[in-house]
N, C-alpha and C positions, 0 to 999 in steps of 0.2 A: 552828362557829357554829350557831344554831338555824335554825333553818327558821320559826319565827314568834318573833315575843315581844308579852307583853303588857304594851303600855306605860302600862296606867292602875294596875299594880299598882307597876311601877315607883318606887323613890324616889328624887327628885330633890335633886340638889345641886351648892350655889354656887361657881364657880372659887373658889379660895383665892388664887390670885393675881392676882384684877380690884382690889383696891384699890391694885395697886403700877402697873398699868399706867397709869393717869392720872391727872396732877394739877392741882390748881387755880390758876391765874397771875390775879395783879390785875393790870394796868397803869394806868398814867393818859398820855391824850395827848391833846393841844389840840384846838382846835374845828378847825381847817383841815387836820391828818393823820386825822382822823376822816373829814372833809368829802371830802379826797381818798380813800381807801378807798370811801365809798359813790358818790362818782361813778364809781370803775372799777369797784364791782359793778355798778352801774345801765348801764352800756355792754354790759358781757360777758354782764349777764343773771341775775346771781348774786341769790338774796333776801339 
């Protein structure tokens, strides 16, 4: 390995595999399993 490198000559580049590691979920769920969730973040502390 080098002993220095010069990273503004450097070119950068994108995982190729960031677009498999997450996906997008819809859900739908009622006003009172919603209501329950924010009242156990608001306890724990969680935004």
């Amino acid at each position: 390995m080098r002993d220095h490198y010069d990273f503004p000559k450097m070119k950068g580049r994108k995982n190729p595999y960031s677009k498999y590691l997450k996906q997008l979920v819809t859900i739908r769920l009622d006003r009172d399993t919603v209501g329950y969730f924010k009242s156990i973040a608001e306890e724990t502390g969680i935004p």
